[in-house]
ZALUM-561350 format. One record per residue (C-alpha): x, y, z; chain; residue in one letter; residue number from 0. Coordinates in pm, whole numbers. Example, Ala and Ser with C-alpha at 12.3 -4.5 7.8 and 13.67 -1.06 7.14 Angstrom:
ZALUM-561350
<px: 1230 py: -450 pz: 780 mol: A type: a seq: 0>
<px: 1367 py: -106 pz: 714 mol: A type: s seq: 1>
END
This chain:
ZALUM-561350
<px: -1752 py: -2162 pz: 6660 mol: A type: x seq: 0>
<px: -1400 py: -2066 pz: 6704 mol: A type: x seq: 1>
<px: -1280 py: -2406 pz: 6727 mol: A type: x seq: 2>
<px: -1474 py: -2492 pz: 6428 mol: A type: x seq: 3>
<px: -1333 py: -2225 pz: 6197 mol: A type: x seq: 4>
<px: -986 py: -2292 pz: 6315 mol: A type: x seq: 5>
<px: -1047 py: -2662 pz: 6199 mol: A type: x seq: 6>
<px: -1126 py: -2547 pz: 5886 mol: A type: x seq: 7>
<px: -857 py: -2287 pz: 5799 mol: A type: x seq: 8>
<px: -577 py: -2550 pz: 5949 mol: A type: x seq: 9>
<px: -672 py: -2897 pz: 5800 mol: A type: x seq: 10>
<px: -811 py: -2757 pz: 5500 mol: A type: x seq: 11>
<px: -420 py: -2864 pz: 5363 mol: A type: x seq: 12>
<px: -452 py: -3210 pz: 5407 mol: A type: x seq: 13>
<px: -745 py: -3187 pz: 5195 mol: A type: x seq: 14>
<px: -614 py: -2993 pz: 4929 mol: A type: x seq: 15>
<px: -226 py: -3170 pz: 4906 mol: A type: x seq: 16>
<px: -353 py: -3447 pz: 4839 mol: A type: x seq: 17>
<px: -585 py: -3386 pz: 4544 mol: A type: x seq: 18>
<px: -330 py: -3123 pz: 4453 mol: A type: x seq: 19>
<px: -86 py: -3366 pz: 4227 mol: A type: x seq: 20>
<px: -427 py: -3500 pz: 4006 mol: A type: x seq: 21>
<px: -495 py: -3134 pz: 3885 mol: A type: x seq: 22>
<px: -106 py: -3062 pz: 3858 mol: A type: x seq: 23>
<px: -71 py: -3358 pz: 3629 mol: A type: x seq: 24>
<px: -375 py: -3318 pz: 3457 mol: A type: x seq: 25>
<px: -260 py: -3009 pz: 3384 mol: A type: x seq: 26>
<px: 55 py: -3100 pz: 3267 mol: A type: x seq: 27>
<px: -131 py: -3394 pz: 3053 mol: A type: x seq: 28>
<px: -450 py: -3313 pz: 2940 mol: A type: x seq: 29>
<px: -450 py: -2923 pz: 2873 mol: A type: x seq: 30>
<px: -639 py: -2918 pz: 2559 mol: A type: x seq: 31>
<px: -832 py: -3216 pz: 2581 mol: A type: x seq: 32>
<px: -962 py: -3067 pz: 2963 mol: A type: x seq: 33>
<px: -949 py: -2727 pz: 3000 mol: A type: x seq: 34>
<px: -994 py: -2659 pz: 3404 mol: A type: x seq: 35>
<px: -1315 py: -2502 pz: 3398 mol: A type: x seq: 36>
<px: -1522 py: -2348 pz: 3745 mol: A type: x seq: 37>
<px: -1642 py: -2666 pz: 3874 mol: A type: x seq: 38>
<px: -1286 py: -2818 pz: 3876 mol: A type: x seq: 39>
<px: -1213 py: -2486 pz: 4108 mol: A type: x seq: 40>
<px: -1525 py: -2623 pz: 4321 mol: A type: x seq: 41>
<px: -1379 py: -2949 pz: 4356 mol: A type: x seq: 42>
<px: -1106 py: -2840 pz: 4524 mol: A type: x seq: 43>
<px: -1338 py: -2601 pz: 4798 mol: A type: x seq: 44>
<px: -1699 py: -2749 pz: 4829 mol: A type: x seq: 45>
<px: -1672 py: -3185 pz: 4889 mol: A type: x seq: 46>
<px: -1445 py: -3007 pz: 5184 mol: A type: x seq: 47>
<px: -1683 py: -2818 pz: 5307 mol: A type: x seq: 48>
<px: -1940 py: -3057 pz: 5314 mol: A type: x seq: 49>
<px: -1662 py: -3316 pz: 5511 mol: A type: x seq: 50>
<px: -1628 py: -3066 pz: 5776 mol: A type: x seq: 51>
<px: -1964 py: -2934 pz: 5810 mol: A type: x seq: 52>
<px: -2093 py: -3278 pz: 5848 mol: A type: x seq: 53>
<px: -1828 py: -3309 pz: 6107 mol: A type: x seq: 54>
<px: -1914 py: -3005 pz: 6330 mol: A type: x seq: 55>
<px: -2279 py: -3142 pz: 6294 mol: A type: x seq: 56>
<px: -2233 py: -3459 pz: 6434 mol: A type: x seq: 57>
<px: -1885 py: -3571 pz: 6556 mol: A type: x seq: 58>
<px: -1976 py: -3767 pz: 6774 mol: A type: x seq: 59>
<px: -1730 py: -4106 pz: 6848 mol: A type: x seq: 60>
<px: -1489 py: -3935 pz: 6614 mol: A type: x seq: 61>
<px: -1140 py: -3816 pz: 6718 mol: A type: x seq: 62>
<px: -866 py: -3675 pz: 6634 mol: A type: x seq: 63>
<px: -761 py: -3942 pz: 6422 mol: A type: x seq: 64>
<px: -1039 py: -3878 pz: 6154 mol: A type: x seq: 65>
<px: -871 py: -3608 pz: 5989 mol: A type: x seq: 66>
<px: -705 py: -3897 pz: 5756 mol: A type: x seq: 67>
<px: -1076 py: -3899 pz: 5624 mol: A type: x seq: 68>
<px: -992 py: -3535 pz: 5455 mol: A type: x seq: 69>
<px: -674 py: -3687 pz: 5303 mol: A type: x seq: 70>
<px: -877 py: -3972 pz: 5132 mol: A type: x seq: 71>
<px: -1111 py: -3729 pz: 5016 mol: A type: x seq: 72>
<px: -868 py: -3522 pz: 4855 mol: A type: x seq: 73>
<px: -671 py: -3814 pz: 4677 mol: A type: x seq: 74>
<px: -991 py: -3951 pz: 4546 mol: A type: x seq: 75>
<px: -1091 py: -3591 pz: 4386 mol: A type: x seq: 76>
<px: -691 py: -3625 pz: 4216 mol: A type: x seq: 77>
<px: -737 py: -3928 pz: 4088 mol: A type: x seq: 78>
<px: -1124 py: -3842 pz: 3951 mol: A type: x seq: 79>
<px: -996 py: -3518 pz: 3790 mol: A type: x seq: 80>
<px: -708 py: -3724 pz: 3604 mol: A type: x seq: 81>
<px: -915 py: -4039 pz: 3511 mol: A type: x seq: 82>
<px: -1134 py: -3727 pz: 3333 mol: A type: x seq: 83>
<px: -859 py: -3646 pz: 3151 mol: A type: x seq: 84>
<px: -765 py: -4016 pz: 3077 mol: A type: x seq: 85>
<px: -1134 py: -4097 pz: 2927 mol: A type: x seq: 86>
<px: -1174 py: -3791 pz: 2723 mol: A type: x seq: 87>
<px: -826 py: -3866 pz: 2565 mol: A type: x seq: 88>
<px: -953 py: -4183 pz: 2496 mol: A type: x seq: 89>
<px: -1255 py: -4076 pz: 2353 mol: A type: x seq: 90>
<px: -1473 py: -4237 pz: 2575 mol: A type: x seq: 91>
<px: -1687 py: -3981 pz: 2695 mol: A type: x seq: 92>
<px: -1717 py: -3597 pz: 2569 mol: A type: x seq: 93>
<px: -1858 py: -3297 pz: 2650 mol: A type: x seq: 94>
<px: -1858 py: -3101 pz: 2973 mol: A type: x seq: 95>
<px: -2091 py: -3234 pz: 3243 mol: A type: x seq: 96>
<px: -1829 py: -3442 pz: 3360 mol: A type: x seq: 97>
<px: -1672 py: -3185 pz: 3598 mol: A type: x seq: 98>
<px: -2061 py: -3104 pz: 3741 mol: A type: x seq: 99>
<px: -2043 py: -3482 pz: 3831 mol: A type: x seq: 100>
<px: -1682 py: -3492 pz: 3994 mol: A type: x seq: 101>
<px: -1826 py: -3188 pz: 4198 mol: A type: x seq: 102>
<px: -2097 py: -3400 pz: 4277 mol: A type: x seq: 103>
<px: -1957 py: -3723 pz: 4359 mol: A type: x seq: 104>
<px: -1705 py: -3560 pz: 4544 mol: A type: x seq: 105>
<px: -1956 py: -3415 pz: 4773 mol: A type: x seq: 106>
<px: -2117 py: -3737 pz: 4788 mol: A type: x seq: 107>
<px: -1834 py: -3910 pz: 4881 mol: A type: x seq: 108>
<px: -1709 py: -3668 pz: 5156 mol: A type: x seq: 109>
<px: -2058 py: -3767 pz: 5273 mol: A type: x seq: 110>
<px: -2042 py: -4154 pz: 5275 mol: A type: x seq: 111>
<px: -1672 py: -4157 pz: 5455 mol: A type: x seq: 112>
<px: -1834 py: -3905 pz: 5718 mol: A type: x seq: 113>
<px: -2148 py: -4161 pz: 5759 mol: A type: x seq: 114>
<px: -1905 py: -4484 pz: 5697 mol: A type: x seq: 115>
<px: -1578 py: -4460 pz: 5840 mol: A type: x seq: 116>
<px: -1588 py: -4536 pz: 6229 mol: A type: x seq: 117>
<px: -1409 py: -4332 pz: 6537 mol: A type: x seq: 118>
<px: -1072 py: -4415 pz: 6478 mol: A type: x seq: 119>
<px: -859 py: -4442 pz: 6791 mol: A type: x seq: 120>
<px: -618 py: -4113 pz: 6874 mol: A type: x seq: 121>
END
């Protein structure tokens, strides 16, 4: 269990860097059109904890090597949180719910590259 929460506390950054430059610039961007609400917060904590818990659960034929699967992860949730920013400016979609579905397609996706993406060599 150690091990496990070690993992977490020291790779959680190449989770987060990545994702880090989509919420800076949409930010910087979109503002008013998309205030940062809760479930942007989550977005940034939970598809990572569902990564690495489906990790300790089975890791099996995974290495070392996998931890580029966190890094994809957090890109994708950057680019999702801007291309929210991007459609609302455009007036193609409205409202709030999108930021309950980046949460949720985040987790899903931290899902599908744990059940997808094979043992990478170290």
């Amino acid at each position: 269990m150690d091990r496990t929460l070690l993992a977490v506390v020291l790779w959680y950054p190449l989770f987060v860097i990545p994702a880090l430059p989509g919420f800076v610039l949409s930010i910087v961007f979109f503002r008013k059109i998309v205030p940062l609400t809760k479930f942007h917060g989550a977005c940034l904590v939970l598809p990572w904890l569902v990564w690495i818990g489906l990790n300790t659960y089975d890791g099996t034929g995974k290495s070392l090597s996998n931890v580029i699967e966190a890094s994809i992860l957090g890109a994708f949730i950057g680019v999702f949180v801007l291309l929210e920013g991007a459609l609302k400016k455009l007036g193609i979609i409205g409202g709030v719910h999108y930021s309950k579905g980046l949460l949720v397609s985040g987790c899903i996706l931290a899902y599908l590259l744990w059940l997808f993406m094979p043992g990478l060599p170290e």
